[in-house]
C-alpha positions, 0 to 999 in steps of 0.5 A: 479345577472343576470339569463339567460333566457332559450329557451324551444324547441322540441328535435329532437328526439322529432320531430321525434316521432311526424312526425313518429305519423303523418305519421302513421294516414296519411297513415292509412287514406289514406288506408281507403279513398281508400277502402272507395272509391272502396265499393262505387264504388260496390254500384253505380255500383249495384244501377245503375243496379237496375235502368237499370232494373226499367227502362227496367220495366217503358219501359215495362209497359208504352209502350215506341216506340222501335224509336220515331215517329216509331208508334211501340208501340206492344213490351215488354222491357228486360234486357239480360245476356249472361255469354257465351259472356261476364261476364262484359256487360248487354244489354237492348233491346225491344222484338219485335213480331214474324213477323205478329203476336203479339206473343213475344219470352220473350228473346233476339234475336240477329239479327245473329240468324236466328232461331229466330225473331230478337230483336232490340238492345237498349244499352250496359252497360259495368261494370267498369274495373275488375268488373264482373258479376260472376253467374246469377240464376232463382229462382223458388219454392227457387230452383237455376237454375244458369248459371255461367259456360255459359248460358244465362237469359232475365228478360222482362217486357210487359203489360198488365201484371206488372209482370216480365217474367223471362227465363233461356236458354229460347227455344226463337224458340217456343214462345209458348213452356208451358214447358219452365220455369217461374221463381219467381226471379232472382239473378245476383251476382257481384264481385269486383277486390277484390273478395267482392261479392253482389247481386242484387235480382229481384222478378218477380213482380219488387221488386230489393234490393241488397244484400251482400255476 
């Protein structure tokens, strides 16, 4: 007697629930790869401002020429938030002395501003698209001065002293003004398109970590 030998195979149903299962891991791994893309993408751009600043503060310190060969070597070095003007761009710029004397203002001066000495711009960093800088404080004896609703902040490196100077809505027409206030730290708070916050945390003797919401 002969028997015929069967073929064993998938069903159709079968191969459906299978290409279903796949589809379902397939698109939950796409999902993750996304938001795992835009978090990294929030920490480069919080690492890449704490850079900018380590390098405002090495230009400060180690008294870097405002142009080379310039012999211009009497300045300090800051980094300038103007949430008045714009929520999604910083400037670095060198904090020229006050014409014949080798006072500085500790804040940027726009060349516009005829109250003030004028500073010279060193670069504009504009963050990634829909990313902005949310709030800006001073911190001074764990007291927030912020300026969220507009206002201004300078964090300036100079030698001698390796500590950094931090002003907000500094009074850059009185140099010499004892009354404007030094503050111990700065916090500069990002958001993403998402609404995910962090902060970038800068004490005055030049220590920056970053911080989530």
């Amino acid at each position: 007697m002969k028997y015929k030998q069967l073929q064993k195979g998938f069903t159709l149903v079968e191969m459906m629930v299978v290409i279903a299962i796949l589809t379902i891991f397939t698109s939950i791994s796409l999902v993750d790869y996304k938001n795992f893309g835009k978090r990294q993408a929030f920490v480069n751009l919080m690492y890449d401002t704490a850079l900018d600043i380590r390098q405002v503060q090495a230009s400060g310190i180690g008294v870097q020429e405002v142009v080379p060969g310039s012999n211009d070597f009497n300045v300090g070095y800051g980094i300038h938030f103007n949430l008045e003007l714009a929520n999604n761009s910083y400037l670095i710029f060198a904090d020229k002395p006050i014409g014949g004397t080798t006072i500085r203002d500790n804040g940027y001066c726009s060349s516009v501003d005829p109250s003030c000495s004028a500073d010279t711009q060193v670069a504009v960093h504009t963050l990634p698209t829909g990313f902005i800088i949310d709030d800006v404080c001073g911190i001074v004896d764990n007291v927030r001065t912020c300026i969220a609703s507009g206002g201004k902040m300078d964090i300036v490196f100079a030698r001698p002293n390796p500590d950094a100077i931090i002003r907000v809505n500094a009074n850059l027409t009185n140099a010499e003004d004892d009354t404007q206030v030094n503050y111990d730290a700065a916090e500069i708070n990002f958001r993403s398109p998402e609404g995910e916050e962090r902060y970038l945390y800068i004490d005055a003797s030049g220590q920056i970590s970053v911080r989530s919401e």
